[in-house]
C-alpha positions in Angstrom: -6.6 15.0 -15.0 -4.4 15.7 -18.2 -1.3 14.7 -15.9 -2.4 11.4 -14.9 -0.5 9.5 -17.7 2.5 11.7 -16.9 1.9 11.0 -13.0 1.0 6.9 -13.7 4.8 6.7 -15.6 6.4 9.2 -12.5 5.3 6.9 -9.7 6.4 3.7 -11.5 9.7 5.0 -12.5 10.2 6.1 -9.1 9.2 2.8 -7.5 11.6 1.0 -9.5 14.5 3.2 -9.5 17.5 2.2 -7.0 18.2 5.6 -5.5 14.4 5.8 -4.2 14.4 5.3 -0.8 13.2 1.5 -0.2 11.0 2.8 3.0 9.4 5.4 1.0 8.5 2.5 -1.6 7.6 0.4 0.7 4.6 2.9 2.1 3.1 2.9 -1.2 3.4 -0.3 -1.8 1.3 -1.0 1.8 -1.2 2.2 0.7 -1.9 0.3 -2.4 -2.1 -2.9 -0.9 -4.5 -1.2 1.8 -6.8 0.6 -0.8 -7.0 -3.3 -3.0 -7.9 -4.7 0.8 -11.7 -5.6 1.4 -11.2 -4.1 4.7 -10.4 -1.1 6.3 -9.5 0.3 9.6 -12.1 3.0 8.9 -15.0 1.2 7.6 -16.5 2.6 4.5 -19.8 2.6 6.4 -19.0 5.5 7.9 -19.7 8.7 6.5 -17.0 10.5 4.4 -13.8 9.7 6.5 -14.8 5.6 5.9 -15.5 6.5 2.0 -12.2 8.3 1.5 -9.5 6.7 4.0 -8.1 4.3 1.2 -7.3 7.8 -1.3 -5.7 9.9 1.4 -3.2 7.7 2.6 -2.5 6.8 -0.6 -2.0 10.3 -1.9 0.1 11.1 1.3 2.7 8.3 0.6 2.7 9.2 -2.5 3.4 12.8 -1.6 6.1 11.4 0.7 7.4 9.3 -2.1 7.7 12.3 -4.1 9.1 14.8 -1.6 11.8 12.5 -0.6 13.4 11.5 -3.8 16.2 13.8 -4.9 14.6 16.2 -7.5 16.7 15.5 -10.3 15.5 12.0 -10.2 12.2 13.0 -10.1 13.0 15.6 -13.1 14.2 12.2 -14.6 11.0 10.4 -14.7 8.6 13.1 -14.8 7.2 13.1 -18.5 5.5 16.4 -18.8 6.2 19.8 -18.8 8.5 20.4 -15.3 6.4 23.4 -14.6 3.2 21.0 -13.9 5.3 19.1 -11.6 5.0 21.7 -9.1 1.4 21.6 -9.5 1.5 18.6 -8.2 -0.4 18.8 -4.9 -3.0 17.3 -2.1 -5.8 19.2 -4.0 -5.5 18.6 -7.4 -4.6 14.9 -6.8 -8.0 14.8 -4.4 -10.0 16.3 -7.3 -8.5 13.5 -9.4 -9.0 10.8 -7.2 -12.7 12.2 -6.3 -13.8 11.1 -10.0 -13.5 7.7 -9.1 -15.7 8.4 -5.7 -19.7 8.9 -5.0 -21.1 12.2 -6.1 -21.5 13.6 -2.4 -18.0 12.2 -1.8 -16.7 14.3 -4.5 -18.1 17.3 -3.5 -17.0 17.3 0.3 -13.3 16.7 -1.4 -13.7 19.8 -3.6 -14.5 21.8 -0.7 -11.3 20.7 1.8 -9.6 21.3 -2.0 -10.6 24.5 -2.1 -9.9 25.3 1.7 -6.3 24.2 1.7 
């Protein structure tokens, strides 16, 4: 959780820098614009994969986002420490988005954390 300020200014310098791949930007723009939407393809009436849709696609484009961009430009607007860059992963960004979910939520995504 201590990265999120450092992730918050990564992402946003990335989607406003030129040499990001517009495509890639343009994913996370539609998972943002999915997670804001009042509804889903999966609706959140379904148990766990309805509650959690709207985080996972958002963390994969933004893992796509990140994994595409040459790494010296992500080295560029990464603000912390470059070692905790590489710590950036699906698990620890699920335990971060979790926070924001119901308490059963949280606890199945600390479990497929723990198992990947």
């Amino acid at each position: 959780m201590k990265e999120l300020p450092n992730f918050l200014r990564l992402i946003g310098g990335l989607l406003t820098d030129v040499r990001v791949s517009t495509t890639d930007k343009l994913l996370v723009a539609g998972a943002i614009g999915y997670v804001l939407l009042p509804m889903d393809f999966v609706p959140d009436f379904v148990p766990f994969i309805g509650e959690i849709d709207d985080v996972f696609l958002l963390v994969l484009a933004l893992q796509r986002l990140i994994a595409n961009t040459d790494r010296s430009v992500v080295l560029e607007h990464w603000m912390g420490d470059p070692k905790q860059l590489r710590s950036l992963d699906l698990e620890r960004v699920l335990v971060a988005a979790a926070f924001f979910l119901p308490r059963r939520v949280r606890r199945r995504l600390r479990a497929i954390g723990r198992d990947i």
